[in-house]
MIPAMAR-135171 format. One record per atom (N, C-alpha, C, O, CB): x, y, z; residue in three letters. Coordinates in steps of 0.2 Angstrom, whole numbers, padded with zeros to 4 digits, always signed. Glycine has a CB too. Example, Ala and Ser with C-alpha at 12.3 -4.5 7.8 and 13.67 -1.06 7.14 Angstrom:
<sites>
+0066-0028+0039Ala
+0062-0022+0039Ala
+0066-0016+0039Ala
+0071-0017+0042Ala
+0057-0022+0045Ala
+0064-0011+0035Ser
+0068-0005+0036Ser
+0064+0000+0039Ser
+0067+0006+0040Ser
+0070-0003+0029Ser
</sites>
This chain:
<sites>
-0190-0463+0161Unk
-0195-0459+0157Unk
-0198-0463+0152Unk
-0195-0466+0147Unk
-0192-0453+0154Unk
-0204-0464+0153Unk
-0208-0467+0146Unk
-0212-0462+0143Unk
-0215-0458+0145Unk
-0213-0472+0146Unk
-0208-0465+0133Unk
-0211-0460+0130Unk
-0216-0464+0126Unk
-0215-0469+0124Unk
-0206-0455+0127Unk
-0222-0459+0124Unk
-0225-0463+0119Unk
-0222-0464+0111Unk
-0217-0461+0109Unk
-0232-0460+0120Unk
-0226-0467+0108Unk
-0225-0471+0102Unk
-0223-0465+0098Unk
-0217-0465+0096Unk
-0232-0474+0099Unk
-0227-0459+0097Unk
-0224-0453+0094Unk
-0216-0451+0096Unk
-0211-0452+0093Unk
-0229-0446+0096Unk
-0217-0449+0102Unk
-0210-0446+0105Unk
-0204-0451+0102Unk
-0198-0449+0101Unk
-0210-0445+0114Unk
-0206-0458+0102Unk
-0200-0462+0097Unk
-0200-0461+0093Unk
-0195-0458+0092Unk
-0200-0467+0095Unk
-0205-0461+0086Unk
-0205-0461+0081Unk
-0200-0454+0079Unk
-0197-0452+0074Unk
-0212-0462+0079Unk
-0201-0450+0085Unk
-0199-0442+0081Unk
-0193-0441+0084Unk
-0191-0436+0084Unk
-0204-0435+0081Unk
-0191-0446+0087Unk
-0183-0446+0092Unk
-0177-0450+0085Unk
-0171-0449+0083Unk
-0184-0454+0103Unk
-0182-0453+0082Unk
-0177-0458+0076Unk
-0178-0455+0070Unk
-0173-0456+0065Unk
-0180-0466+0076Unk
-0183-0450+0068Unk
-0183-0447+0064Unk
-0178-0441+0061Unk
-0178-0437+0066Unk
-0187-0445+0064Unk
-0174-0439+0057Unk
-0171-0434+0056Unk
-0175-0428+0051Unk
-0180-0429+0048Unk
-0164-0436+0052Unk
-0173-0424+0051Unk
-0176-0418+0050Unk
-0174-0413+0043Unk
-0172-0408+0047Unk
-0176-0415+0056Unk
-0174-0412+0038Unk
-0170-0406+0034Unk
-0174-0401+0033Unk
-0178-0399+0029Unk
-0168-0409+0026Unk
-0172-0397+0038Unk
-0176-0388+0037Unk
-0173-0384+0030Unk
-0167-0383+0030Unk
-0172-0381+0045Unk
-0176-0383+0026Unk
-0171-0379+0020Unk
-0174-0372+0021Unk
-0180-0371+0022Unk
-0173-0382+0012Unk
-0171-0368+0021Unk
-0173-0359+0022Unk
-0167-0356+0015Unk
-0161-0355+0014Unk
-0169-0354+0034Unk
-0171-0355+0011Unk
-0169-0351+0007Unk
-0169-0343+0010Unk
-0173-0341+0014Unk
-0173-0351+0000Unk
-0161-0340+0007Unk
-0160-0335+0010Unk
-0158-0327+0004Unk
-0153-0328+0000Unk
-0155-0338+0014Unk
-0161-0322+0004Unk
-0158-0316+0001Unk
-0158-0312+0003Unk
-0163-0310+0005Unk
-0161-0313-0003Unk
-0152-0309+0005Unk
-0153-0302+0010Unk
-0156-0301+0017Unk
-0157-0296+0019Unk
-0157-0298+0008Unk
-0157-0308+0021Unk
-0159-0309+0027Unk
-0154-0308+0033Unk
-0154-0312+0038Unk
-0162-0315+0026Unk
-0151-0304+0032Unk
-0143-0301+0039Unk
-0148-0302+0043Unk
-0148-0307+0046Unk
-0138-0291+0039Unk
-0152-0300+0045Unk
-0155-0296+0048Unk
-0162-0301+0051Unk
-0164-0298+0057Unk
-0156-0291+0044Unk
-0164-0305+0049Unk
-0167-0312+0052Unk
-0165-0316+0051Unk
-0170-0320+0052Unk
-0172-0313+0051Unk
-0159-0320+0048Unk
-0156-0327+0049Unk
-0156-0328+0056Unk
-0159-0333+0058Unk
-0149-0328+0047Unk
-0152-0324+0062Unk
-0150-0326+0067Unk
-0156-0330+0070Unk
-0158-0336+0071Unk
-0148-0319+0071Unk
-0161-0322+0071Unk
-0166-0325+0076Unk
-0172-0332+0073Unk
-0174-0336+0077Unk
-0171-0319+0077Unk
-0173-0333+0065Unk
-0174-0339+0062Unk
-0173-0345+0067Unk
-0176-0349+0071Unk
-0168-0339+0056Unk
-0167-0345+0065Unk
-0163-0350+0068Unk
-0161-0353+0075Unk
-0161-0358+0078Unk
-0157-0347+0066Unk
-0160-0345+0078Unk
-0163-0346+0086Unk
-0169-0348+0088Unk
-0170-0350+0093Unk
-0162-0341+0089Unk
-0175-0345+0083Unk
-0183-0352+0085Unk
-0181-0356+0083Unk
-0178-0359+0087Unk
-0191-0351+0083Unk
-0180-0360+0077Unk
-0178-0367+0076Unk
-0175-0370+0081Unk
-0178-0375+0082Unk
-0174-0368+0072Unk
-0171-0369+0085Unk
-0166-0371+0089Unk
-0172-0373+0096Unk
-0172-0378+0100Unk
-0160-0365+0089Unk
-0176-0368+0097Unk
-0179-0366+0103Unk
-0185-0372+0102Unk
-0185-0377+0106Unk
-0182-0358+0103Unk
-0190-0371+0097Unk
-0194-0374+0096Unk
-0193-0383+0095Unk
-0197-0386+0093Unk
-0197-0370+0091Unk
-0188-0385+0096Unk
-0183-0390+0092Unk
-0182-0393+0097Unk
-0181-0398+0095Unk
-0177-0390+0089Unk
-0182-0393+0105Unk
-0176-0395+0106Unk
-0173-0402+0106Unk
-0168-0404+0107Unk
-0175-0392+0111Unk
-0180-0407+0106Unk
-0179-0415+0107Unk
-0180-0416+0100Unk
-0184-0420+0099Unk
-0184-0420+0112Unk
-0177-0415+0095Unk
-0177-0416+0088Unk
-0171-0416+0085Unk
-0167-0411+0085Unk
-0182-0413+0085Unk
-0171-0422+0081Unk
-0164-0425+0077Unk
-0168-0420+0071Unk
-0173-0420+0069Unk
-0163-0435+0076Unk
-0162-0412+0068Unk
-0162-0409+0063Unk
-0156-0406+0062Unk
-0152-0405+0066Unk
-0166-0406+0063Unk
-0156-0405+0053Unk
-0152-0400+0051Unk
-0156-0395+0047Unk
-0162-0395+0045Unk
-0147-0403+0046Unk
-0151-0388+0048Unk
-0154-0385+0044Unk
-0149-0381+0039Unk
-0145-0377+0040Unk
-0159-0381+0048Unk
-0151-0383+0031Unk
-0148-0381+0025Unk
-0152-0375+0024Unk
-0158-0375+0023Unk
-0147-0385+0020Unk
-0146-0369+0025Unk
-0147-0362+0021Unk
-0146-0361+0016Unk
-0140-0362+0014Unk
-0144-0356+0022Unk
-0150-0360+0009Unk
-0148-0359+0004Unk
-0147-0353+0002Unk
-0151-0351-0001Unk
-0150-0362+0001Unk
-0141-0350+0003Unk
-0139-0341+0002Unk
-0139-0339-0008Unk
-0137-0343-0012Unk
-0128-0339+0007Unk
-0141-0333-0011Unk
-0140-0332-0018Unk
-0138-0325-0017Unk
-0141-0320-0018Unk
-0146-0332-0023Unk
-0130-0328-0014Unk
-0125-0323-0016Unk
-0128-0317-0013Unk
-0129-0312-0016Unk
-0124-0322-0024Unk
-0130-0316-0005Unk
-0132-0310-0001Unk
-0127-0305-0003Unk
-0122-0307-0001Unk
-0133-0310+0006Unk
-0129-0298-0006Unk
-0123-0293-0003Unk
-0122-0289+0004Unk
-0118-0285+0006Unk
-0123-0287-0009Unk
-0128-0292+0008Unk
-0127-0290+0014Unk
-0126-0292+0019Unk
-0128-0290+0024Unk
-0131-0288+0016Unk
-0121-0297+0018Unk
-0118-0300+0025Unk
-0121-0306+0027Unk
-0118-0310+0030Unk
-0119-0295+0030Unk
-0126-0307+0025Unk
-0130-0315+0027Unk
-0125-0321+0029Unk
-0126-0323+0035Unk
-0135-0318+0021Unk
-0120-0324+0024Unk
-0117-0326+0022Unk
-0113-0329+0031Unk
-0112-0334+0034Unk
-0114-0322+0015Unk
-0112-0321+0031Unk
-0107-0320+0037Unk
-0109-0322+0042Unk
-0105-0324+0046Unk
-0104-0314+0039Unk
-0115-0321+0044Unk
-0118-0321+0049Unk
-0121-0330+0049Unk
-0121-0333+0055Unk
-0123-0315+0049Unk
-0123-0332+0045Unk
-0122-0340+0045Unk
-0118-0344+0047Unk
-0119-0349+0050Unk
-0122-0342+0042Unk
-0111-0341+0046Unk
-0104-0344+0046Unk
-0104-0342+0054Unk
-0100-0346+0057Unk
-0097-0340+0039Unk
-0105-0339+0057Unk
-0105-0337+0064Unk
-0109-0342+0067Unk
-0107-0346+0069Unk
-0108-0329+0065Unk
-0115-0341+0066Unk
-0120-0345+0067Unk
-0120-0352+0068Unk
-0124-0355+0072Unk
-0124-0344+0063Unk
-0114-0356+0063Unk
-0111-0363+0063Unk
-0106-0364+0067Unk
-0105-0370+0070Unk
-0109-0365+0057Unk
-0103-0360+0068Unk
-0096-0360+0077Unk
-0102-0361+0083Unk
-0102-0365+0087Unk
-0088-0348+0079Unk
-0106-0357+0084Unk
-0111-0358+0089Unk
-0117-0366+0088Unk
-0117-0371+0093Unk
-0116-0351+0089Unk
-0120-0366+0084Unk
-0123-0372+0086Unk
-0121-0378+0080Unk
-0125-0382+0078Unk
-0132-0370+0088Unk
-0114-0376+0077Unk
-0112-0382+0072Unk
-0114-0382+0066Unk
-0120-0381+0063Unk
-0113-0388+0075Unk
-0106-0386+0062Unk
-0106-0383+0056Unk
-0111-0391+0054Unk
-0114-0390+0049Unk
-0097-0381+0051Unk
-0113-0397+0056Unk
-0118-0401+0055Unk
-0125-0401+0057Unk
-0129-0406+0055Unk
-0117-0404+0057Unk
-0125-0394+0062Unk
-0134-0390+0063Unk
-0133-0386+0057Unk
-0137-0388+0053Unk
-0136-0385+0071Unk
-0130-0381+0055Unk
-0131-0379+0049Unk
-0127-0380+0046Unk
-0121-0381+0048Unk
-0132-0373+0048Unk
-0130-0382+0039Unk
-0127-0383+0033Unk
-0127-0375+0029Unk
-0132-0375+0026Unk
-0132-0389+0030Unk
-0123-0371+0028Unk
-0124-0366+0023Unk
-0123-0367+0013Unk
-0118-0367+0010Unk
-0117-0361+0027Unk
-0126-0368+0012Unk
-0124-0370+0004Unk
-0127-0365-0001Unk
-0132-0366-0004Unk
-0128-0377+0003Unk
-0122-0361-0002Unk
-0123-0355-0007Unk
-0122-0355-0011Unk
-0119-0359-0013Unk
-0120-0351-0006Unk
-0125-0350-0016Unk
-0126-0352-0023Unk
-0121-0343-0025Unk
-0122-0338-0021Unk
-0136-0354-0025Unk
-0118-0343-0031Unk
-0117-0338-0033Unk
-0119-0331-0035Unk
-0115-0326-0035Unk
-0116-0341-0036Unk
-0127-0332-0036Unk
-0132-0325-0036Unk
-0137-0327-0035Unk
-0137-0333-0033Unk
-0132-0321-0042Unk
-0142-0323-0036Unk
-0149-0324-0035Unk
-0151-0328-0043Unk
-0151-0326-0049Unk
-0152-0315-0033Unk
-0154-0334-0041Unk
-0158-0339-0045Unk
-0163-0341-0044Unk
-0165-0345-0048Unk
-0155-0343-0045Unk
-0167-0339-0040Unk
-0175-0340-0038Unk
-0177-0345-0035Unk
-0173-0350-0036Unk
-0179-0339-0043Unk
-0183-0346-0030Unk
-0184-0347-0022Unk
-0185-0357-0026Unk
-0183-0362-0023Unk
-0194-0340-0018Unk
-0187-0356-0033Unk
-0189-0367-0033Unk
-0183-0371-0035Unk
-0182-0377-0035Unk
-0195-0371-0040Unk
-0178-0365-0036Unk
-0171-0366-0039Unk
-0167-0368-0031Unk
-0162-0372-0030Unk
-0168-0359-0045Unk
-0169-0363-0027Unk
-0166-0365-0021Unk
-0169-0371-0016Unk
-0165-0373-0012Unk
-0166-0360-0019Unk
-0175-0372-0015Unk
-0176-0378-0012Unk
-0173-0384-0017Unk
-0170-0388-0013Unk
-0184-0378-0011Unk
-0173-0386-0023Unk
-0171-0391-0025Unk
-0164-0390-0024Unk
-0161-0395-0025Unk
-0173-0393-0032Unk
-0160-0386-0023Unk
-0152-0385-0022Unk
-0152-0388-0014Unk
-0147-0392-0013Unk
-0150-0375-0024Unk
-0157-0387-0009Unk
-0157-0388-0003Unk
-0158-0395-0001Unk
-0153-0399+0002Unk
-0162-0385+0000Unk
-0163-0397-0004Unk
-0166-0404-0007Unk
-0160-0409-0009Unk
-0159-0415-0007Unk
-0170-0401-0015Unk
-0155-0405-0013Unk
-0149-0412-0016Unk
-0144-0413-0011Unk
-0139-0416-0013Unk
-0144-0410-0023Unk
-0145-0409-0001Unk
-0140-0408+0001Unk
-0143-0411+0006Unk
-0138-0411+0011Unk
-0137-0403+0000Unk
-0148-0413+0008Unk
-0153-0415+0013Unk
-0151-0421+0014Unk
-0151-0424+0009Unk
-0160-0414+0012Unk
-0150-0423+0021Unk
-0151-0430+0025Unk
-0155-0432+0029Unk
-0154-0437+0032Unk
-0146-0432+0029Unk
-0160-0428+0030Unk
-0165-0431+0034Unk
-0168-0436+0029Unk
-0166-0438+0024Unk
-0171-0425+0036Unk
-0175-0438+0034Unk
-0179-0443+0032Unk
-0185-0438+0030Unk
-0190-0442+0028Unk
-0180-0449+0036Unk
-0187-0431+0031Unk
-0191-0428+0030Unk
-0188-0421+0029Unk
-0183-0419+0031Unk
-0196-0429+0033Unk
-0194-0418+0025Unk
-0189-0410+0023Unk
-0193-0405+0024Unk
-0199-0406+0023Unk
-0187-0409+0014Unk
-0192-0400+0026Unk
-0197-0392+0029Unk
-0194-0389+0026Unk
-0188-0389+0026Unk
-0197-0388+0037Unk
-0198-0384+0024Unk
-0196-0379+0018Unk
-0199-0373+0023Unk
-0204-0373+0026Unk
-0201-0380+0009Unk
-0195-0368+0023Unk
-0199-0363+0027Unk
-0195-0356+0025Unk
-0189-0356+0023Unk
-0200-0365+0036Unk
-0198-0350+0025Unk
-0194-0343+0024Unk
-0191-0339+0030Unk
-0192-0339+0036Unk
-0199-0338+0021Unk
-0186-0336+0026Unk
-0181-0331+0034Unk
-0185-0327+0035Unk
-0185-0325+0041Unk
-0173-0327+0034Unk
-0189-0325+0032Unk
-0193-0321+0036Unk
-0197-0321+0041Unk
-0198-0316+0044Unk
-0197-0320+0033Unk
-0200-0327+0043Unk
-0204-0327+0050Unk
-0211-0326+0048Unk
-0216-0326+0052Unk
-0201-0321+0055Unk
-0212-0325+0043Unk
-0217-0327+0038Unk
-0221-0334+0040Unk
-0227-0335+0040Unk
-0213-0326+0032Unk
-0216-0338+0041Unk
-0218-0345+0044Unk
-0213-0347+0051Unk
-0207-0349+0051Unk
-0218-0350+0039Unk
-0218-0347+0055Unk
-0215-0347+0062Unk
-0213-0354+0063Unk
-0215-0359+0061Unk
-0223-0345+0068Unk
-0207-0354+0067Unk
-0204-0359+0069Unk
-0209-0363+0073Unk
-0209-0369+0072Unk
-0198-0357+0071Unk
-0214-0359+0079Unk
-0215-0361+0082Unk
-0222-0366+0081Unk
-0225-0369+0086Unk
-0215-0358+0086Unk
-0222-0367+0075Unk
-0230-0372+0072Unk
-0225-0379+0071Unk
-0228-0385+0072Unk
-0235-0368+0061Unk
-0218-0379+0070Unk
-0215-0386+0067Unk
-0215-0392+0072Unk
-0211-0397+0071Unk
-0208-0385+0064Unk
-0219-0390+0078Unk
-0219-0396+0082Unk
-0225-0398+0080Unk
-0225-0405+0080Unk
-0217-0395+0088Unk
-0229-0395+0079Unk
-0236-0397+0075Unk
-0235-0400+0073Unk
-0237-0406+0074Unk
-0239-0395+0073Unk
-0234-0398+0066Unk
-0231-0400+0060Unk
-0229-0409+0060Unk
-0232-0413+0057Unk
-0224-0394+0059Unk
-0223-0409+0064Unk
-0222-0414+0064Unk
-0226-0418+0067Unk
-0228-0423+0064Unk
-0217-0414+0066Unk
-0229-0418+0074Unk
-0233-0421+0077Unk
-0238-0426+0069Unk
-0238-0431+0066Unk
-0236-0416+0082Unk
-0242-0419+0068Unk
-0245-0421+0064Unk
-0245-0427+0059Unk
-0249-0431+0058Unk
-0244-0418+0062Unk
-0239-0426+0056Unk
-0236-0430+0047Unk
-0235-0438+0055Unk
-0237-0443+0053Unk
-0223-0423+0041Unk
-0232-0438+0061Unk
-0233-0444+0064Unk
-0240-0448+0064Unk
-0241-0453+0063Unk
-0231-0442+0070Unk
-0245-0441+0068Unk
-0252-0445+0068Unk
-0254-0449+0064Unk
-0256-0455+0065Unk
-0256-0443+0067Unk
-0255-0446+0058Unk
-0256-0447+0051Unk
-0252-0453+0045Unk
-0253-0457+0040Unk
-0255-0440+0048Unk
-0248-0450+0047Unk
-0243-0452+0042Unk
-0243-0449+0034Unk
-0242-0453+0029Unk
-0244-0459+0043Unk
-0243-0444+0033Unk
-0245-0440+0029Unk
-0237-0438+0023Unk
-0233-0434+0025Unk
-0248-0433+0035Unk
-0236-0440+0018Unk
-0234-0440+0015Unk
-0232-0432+0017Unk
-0227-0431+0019Unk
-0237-0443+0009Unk
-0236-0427+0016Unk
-0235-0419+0014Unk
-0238-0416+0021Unk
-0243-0419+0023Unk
-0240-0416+0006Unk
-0237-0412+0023Unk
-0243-0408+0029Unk
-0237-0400+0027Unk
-0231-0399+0028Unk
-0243-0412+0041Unk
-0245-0395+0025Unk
-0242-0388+0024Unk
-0246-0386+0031Unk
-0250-0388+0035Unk
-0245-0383+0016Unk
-0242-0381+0031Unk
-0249-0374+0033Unk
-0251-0368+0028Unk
-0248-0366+0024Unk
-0247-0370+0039Unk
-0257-0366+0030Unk
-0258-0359+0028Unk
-0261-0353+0031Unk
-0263-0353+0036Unk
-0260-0360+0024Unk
-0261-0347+0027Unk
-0263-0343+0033Unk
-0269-0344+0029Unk
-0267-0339+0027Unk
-0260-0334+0035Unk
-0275-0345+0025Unk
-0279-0344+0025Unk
-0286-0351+0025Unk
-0290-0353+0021Unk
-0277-0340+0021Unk
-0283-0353+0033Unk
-0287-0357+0034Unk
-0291-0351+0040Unk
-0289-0345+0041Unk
-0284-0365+0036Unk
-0297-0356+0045Unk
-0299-0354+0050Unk
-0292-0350+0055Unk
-0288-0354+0057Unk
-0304-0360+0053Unk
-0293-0345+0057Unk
-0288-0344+0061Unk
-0281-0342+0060Unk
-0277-0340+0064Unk
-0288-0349+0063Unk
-0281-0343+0053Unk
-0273-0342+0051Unk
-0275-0335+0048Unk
-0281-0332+0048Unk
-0268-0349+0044Unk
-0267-0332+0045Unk
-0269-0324+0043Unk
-0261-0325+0044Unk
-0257-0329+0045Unk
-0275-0318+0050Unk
-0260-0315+0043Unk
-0254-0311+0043Unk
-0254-0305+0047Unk
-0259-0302+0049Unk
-0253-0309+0036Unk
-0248-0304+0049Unk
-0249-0298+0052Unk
-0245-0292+0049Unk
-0240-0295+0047Unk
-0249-0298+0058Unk
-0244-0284+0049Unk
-0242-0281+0044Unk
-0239-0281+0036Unk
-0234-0279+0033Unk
-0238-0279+0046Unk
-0246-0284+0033Unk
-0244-0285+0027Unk
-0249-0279+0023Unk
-0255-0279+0023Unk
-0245-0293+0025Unk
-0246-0275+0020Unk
-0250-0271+0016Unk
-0255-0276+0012Unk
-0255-0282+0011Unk
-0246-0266+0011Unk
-0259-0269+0008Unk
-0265-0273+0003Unk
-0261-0277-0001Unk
-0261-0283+0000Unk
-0270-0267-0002Unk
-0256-0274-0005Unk
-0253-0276-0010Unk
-0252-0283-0010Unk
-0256-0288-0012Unk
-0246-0272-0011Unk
-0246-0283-0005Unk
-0244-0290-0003Unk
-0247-0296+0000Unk
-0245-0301+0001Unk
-0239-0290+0000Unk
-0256-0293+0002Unk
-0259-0298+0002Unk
-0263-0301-0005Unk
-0264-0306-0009Unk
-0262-0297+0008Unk
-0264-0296-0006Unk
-0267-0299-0014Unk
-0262-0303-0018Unk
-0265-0307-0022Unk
-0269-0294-0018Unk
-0255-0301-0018Unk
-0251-0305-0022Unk
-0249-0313-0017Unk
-0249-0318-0021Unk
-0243-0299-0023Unk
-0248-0313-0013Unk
-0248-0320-0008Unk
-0256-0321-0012Unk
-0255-0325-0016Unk
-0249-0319+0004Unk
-0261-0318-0012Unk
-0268-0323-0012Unk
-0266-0326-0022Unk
-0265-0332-0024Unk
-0280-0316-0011Unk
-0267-0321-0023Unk
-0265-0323-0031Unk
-0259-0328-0032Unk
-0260-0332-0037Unk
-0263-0317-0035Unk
-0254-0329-0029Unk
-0249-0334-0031Unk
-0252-0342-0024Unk
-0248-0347-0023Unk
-0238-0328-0029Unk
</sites>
């Protein structure tokens, strides 16, 4: 098999997914299961950073590491809820990749763009590559007025 220049560069690359987590029982699994999907020839970990879910999240990671391993997920919890920049740098001090993805359990940001993503930051060589929904094309779907105006404003 010959692969091109990219498909090396991103075969030797490691990867640090950080998914801050609150109360996400309920979409960790599947998260995690598109990471996995969207992934599959890619060297990554991914650190959860849980604040003290009282819903079980916790558990369902710890499940989630007997299936695809306690060195695909890293679970690294924090005692309560300390907020979303407190937990990426908490993610951040635990990270071995050579690059880092920040992304939400919500699905909010689709697993399935991070091959892009990567490609991308290869083409380029791009220090940072976001996305957003409010480019050409991008957007949300079921988000009330509210919460889009609070996303536009923040």
């Amino acid at each position: 098999v010959i692969m091109d220049e990219q498909q090396q560069k991103q075969q030797k690359n490691k990867y640090s997914i950080i998914v801050p987590t609150y109360n996400e029982r309920l979409n960790i699994s599947l998260i995690l299961y598109l990471i996995f999907k969207h992934l599959p020839d890619v060297d990554f970990e991914v650190i959860v950073v849980d604040d003290g879910s009282p819903d079980g999240t916790q558990d369902i990671v710890k499940q989630l590491q007997k299936v695809y391993g306690e060195d695909r997920i890293l679970l690294r919890a924090r005692p309560g809820k300390m907020g979303l920049g407190t937990a990426y740098i908490h993610g951040m001090k635990h990270a071995s990749g050579d690059f880092v993805v920040i992304m939400d359990a919500d699905l909010s940001h689709h697993p399935k763009y991070l091959p892009g993503f990567i490609r991308k930051q290869l083409e380029t060589g791009a220090d940072i590559v976001t996305g957003t929904r409010y480019v050409r094309g991008g957007g949300v779907h079921g988000w009330n007025l509210m919460r889009k105006l609070t996303s536009r404003g923040a």
